[in-house]
N, C-alpha and C positions, 0 to 999 in steps of 0.2 A: 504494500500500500504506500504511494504519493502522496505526503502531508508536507502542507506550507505552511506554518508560523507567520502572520502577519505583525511584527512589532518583539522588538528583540530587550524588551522592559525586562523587569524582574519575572513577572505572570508568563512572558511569552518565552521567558530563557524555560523555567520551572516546567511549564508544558511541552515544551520540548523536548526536554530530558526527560518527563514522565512518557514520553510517546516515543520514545528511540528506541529503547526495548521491542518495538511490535511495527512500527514502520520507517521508511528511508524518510526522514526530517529535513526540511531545509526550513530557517531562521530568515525574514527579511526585516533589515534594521536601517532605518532612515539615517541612523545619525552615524558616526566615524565611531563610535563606542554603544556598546552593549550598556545598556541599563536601567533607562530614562528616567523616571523620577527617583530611582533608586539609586541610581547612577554619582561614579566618585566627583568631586570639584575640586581635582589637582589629577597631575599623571601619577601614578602609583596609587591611587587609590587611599593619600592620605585621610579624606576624608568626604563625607557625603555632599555631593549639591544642596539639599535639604534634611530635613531634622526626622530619624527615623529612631522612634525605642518600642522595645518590647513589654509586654502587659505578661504577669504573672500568667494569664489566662492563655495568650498565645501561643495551644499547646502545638499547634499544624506546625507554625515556624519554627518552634524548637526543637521537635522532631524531624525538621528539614536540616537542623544546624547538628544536629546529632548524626544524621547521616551522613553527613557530609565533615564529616568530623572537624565542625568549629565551635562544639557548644564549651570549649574552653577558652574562646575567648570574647565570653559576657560572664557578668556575674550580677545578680541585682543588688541593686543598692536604696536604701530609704531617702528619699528628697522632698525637699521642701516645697512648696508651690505660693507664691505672691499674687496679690491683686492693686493695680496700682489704680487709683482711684481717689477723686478731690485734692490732684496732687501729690497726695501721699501713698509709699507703700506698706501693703499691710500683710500679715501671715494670712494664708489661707489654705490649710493643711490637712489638719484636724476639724472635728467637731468643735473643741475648743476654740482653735482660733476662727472658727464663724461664729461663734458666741458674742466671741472681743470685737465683731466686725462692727464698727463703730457707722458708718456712712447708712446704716440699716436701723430701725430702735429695736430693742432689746425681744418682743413680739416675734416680729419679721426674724429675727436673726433663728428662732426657736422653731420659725414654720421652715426655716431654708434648712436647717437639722435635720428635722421628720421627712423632708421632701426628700432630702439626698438620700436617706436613707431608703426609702419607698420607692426609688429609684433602682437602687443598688439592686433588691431583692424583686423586683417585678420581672418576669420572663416572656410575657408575651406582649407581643407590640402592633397586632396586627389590626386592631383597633384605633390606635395612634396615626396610623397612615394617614386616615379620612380629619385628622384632627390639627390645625394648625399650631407650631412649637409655642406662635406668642397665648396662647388660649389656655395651650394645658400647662405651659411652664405658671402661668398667672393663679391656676388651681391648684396647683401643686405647690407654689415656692412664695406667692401672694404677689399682690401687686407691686409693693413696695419693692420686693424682691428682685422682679423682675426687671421693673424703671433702672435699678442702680448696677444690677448682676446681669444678667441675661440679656437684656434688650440690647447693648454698650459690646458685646460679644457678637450676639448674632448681625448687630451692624457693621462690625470689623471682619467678619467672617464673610458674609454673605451681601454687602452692601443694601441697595434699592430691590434685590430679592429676598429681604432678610423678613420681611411679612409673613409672605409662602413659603417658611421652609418648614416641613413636616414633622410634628411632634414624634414620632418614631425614630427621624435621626436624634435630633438631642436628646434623646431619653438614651437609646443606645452610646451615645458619645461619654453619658453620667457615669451608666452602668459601667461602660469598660474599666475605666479609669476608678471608679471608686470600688471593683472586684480588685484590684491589683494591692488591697490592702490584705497583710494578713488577717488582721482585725479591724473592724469598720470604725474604730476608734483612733486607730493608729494613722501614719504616713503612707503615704503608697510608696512604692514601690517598683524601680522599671531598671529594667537593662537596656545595653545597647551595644553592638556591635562592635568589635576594636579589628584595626583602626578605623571601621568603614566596611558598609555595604558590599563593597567591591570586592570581599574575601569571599562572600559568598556567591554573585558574581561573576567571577573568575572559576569556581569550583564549578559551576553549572555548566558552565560553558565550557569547560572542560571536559567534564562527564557525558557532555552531548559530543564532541566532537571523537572523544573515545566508544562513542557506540555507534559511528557511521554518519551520524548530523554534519548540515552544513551551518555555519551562519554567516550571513552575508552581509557588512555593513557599511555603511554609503549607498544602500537600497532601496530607497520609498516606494513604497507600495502607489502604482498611479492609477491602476483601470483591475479590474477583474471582471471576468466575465466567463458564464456557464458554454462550453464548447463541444457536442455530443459526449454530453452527459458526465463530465468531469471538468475540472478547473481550470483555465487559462490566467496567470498574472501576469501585468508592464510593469515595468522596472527598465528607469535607463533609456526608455525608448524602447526594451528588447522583450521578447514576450518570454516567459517562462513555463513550463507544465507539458503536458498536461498530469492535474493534479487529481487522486479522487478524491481531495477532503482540502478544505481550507479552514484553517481556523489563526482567527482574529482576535488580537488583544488590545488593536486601535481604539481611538475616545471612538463615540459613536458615530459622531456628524462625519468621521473623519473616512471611515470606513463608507456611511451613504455615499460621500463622494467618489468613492473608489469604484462603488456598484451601481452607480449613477447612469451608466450610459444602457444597461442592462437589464436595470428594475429598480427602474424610475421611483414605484411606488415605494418601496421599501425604502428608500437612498431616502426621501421626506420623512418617513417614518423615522428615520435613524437621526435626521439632521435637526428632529426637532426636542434634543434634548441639548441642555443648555450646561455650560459650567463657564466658572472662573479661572480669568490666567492666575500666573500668580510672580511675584518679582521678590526674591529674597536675600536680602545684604547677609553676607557670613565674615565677620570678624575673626581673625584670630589674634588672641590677645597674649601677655607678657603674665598678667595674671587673672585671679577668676575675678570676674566680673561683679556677681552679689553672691550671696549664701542660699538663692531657690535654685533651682532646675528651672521652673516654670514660672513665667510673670505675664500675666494675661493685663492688655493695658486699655483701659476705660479712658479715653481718652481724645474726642474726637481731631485733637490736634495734630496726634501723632500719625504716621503713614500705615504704622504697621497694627499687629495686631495683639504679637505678646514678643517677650525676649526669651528665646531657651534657649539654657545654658548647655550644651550636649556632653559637656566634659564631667559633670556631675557623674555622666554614667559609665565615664572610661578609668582606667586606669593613671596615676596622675603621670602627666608627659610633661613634653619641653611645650606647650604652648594650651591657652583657654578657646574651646570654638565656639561662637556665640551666635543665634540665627534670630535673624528679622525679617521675619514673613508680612506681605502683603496681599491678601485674595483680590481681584481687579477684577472690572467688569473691563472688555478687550479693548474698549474706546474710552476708560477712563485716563486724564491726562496722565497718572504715576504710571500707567503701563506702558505708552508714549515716552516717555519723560530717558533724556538721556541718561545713562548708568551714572556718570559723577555725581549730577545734580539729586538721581536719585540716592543717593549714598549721601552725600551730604544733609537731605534731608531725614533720614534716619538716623546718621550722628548730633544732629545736630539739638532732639529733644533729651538724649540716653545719661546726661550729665541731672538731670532732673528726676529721669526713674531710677537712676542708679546712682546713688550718694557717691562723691568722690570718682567717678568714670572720669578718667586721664585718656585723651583719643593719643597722646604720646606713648601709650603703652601699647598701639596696635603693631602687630609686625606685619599683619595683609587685610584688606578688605576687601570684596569681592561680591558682584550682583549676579543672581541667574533667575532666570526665568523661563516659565513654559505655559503657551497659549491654554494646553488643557490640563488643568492642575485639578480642580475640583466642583465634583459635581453639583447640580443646583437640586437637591433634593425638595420637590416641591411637595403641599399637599396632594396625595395620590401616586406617588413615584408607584408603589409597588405594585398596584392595579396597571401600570403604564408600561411597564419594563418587558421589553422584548425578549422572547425563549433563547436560548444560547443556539439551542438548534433552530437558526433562520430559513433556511432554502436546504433540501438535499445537496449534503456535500458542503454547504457554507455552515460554519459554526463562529459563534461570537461572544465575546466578554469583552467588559470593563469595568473600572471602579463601579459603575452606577450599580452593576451586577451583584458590588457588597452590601446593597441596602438590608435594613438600614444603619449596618456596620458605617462610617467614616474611611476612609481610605486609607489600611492599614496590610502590612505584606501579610501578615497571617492569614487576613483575611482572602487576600487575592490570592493564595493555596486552595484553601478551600475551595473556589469557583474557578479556579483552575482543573483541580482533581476533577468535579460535574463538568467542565468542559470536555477532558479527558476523558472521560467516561462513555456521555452521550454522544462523542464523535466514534470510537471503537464498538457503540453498540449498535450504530446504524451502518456500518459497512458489513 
């Protein structure tokens, strides 16, 4: 059996490798490197483009890092988590430190306790879909709650779609994040990769190419089209296949355009789900930055949307790496905006959220960005979402596929495996 890989990300290496075993693989990867949001932001793989840790819960990934023999190099660690907020930064870790959270009165701070918690232990969410985030976080967490905590997030997150976005993702986003505690009283708890994504990565791409796989990179996928009754793909100008099975890890709209000239309807179907770019400044610093991991910033002044520390989870090294994320809608000016000036504008608030931030301590600063970063979970995603098995012989995933998981590698395992699955059992 002929299988193509469309997208040579983390999801489409991992599918590949699970499918070498049973068919000749070939990988097609747009960019000069294997990875894409997973992908290192230096050569050698010092370190990630973007901010990736592991949830005590993520048992698919660990069991992937285990196989691949690198679950010795994470280990989890307890961190602290900040809310920066009227100026000031404040713990926000424990139970406790939402107690002391002053910007809330004392009421509110007791209803945001029982929420998180009721959060934490609820397991079905498929009710939540039909329910928009600001309605049930407001039942859940109170109004108050939500004015000062929630509403200031989901605008940094989500911008002018931050209305429609589905109470089933932030419930699941609560839940991950407050499982990762041993006790619900306690810190949570995350690991993360050393040095970087790129270990395992590299391992993948390895293991596919040891079992007959090709991966092709500098290959955009540009046309596919069904050719008696097996796959034809462009690439290059050059046609490749014939395929019997295609399977795609492209964003969705990216993929309708590929099958556009083919099945027009579908190509609409696929182009009409929506996400945010995203442009994120990565620091590496001389020393650590604050005493959180995480600093979510309430702040409509600020560009980005929180500061995470990523070194909290490594082993301590010769430098601190610090990420400044920004979700963007494609035509707002920051996703425009050239890299200096955008980097400037994210040094330029960090002396205010971060007591004593010396920009004389950075040894590099650095902007990356990508058009399809994160998905626009609206009310109803899950009733909307297209079967992975699209057309005989075309098979498809993407982040959206994790709802209403957030975009996490564990989870693109998991719908990778059903990817894998449903394509082997229809041949």
């Amino acid at each position: 059996m002929n299988v193509a890989v469309l997208g040579g990300g983390f999801s489409g290496l991992y599918a590949a490798h699970r499918l070498a075993g049973r068919a000749r693989v070939e990988v097609f990867e747009a960019s000069s490197a294997p990875g894409g949001l997973a992908g290192p932001g230096a050569d050698g793989g010092g370190f990630d483009r973007y901010y990736h840790f592991i949830c005590r819960t993520d048992g698919a990934y660990l069991a992937l890092l285990d196989e691949l023999g690198l679950k010795g190099r994470l280990a989890f660690r307890r961190v602290r988590t900040g809310q920066f907020c009227d100026d000031r930064l404040h713990p926000f870790s424990t139970p406790l430190d939402l107690l002391g959270f002053s910007p809330v009165r004392l009421p509110d701070r007791l209803r945001f306790v029982l929420g998180t918690f009721a959060a934490r232990n609820r397991k079905e969410w498929l009710d939540l879909d039909r329910v928009p985030a600001r309605r049930w976080l407001e039942q859940t967490f109170g109004r108050k709650g939500y004015d000062v905590i929630w509403a200031p997030l989901l605008r940094a997150k989500f911008g002018p779609e931050a209305e429609e976005v589905s109470a089933a993702w932030i419930w699941h986003r609560i839940h991950r994040v407050t499982r990762s505690r041993r006790v619900p009283w306690a810190r949570e708890s995350f690991a993360a990769l050393h040095p970087g994504t790129a270990v395992a990565l590299e391992a993948l791409a390895g293991r596919l190419e040891a079992r007959g796989g090709r991966l092709r990179l500098s290959a955009p996928v540009e046309r596919i089209a069904p050719v008696d009754g097996r796959w034809t793909l462009w690439s290059g100008g050059e046609a490749f296949g014939p395929y019997d099975a295609l399977l795609s890890t492209l964003p969705l709209p990216v993929l309708g355009q590929a099958v556009e000239a083919a099945e027009p309807a579908l190509a609409a179907r696929l182009g009409a789900f929506k996400y945010l770019a995203v442009r994120c400044a990565v620091l590496r610093l001389k020393r650590p930055a604050s005493p959180y991991f995480w600093i979510n910033v309430n702040d409509p002044r600020v560009p980005f949307a929180g500061v995470i520390e990523l070194s909290h989870l490594h082993p301590p090294g010769p430098f601190r790496l610090v990420y400044l994320p920004a979700y963007l809608a494609p035509d707002d000016p920051l996703a425009r905006m050239p890299q200096e000036e955008f980097l400037a504008r994210c040094l330029e608030p960090l002396p205010r959220i971060l007591d004593g931030f010396d920009p004389g301590g950075m040894i590099e600063a650095r902007v990356f960005g990508d058009r399809y970063a994160q998905p626009v979970c609206t009310v109803g995603t899950g009733a909307a979402l297209p079967p992975i098995a699209l057309l005989p012989g075309l098979f498809a995933f993407d982040s959206f596929h994790l709802y209403p998981e957030d975009r996490t590698l564990n989870g693109m395992i998991g719908v990778a495996d059903r990817a894998v699955a449903a394509l082997a059992g229809d041949q």
